[in-house]
N, C-alpha and C positions, 0 to 999 in steps of 0.2 A: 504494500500500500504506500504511496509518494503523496503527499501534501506539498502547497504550494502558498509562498506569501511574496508580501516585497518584500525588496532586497533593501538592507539599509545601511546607514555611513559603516558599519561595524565590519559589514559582508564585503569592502573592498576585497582586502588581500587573499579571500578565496574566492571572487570571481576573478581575480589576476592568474591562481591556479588554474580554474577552469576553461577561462581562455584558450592557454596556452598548451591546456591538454585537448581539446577540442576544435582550433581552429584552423589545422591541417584535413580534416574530416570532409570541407566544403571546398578544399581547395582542388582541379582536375589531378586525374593522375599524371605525374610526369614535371609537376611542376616544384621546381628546385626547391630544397631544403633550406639551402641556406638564406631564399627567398622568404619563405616561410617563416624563420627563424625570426628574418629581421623584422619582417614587418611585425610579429608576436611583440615583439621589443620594443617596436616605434608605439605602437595603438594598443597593448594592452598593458601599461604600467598601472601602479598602484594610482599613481598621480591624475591617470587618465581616468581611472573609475572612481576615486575620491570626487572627480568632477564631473564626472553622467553619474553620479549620487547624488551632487549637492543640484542637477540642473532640473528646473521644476517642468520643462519639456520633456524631460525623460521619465519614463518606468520602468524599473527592470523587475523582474519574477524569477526567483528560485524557485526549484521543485528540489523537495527533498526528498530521500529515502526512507524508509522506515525504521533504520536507527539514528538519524537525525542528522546525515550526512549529506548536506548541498550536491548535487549530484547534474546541473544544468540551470542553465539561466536562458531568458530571453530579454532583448533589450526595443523599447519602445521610442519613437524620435519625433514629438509632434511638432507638425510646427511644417512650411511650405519647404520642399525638396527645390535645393538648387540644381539638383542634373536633370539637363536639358533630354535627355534620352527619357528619362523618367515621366517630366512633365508632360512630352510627347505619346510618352502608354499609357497613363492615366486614364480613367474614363471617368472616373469620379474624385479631379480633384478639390479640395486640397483633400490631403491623404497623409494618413498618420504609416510612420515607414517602418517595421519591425526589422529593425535592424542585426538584430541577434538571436539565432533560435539555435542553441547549444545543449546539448546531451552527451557523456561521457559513454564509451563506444559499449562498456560492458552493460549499461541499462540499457540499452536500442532494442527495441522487439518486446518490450513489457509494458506498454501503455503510458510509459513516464511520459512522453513527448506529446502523445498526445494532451494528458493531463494539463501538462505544461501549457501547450496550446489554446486550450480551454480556457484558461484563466487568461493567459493572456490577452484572447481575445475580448472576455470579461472587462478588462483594464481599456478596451480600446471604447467600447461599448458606453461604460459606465461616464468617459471624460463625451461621452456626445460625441463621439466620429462616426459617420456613415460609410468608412471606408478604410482600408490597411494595403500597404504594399511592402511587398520583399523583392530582393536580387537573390538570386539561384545559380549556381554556376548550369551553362547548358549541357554537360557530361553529369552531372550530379541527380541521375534520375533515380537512385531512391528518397533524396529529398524532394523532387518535383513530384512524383507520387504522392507523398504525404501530405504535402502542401493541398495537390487538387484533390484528396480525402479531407482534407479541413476548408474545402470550398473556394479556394484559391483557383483562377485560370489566367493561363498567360495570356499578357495583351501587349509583349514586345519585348524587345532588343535593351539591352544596355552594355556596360563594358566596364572590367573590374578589374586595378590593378593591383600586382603581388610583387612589388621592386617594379623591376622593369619588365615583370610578364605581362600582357595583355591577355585576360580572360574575359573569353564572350555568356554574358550572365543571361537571365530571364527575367522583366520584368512580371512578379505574377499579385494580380490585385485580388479582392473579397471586399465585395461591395454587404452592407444590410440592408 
């Protein structure tokens, strides 16, 4: 059984964990490590999530495990998308952008993420948005799966970088 709350100023330094245990998972295959690595380091410091804690635009949601161990986060970004590829798939903007949907690889297949999902989507719901958008990498079709199981469908193109790789992503929206 996983329960699910916010995350608060205390949960920094183990969503810095979970990051950096999780966000090789979304990234294609083949795409350099040491890419990987850096950007881990650039975008997920302590520093960085002390300040998507303290930003009243953001939401983030732990799911925990049933011995009380954080085990995945998502992170929420309201507020109008400056990417132009984004504004352009849109069909209901403005649009609140789930910027983070993370699960540690040994919970995957137990309902955690979806659970996760759930609430999350609760969080989008409850601030009044009519609408939610993610990037998906385009080889990453067991996240695209899950996604249009949680009523997500893609409505275009974006493009997402790891250093210097260029990954071709999915915009995928869920309108209410």
């Amino acid at each position: 059984m996983v329960t699910t709350r916010p995350a608060s100023v205390d949960d920094a330094a183990t969503l810095v964990g979970l990051a950096a245990a999780t966000f090789a998972l979304a990234c294609p295959p083949g795409t350099a490590q040491e890419h990987i690595d850096a950007f881990i380091a650039e975008h997920f410091t302590r520093e960085r999530f002390d300040g998507y804690l303290g930003d009243q635009d953001r939401a983030i949601t732990l799911v925990i495990d049933d011995e009380g161990t954080p085990i995945g986060y998502t992170m929420l970004v309201f507020g109008r998308t400056q990417d132009e590829d984004v504004l352009a798939a849109l069909t209901q903007p403005p649009s609140v952008e789930l910027s983070k949907v993370y699960v540690l690889p040994a919970d995957h297949g137990r309902g955690t993420a979806r659970a996760l999902m759930a609430a999350t989507l609760d969080v989008v719901r409850e601030r009044g948005s009519g609408a939610v958008w993610l990037g998906v990498n385009q080889q990453n079709a067991k996240a695209i799966r899950f996604y249009e199981k949680s009523g997500f469908t893609i409505v275009g193109p974006k493009v997402f970088h790891v250093g210097p790789e260029r990954h071709d992503d999915f915009v995928m929206e869920l309108v209410f």
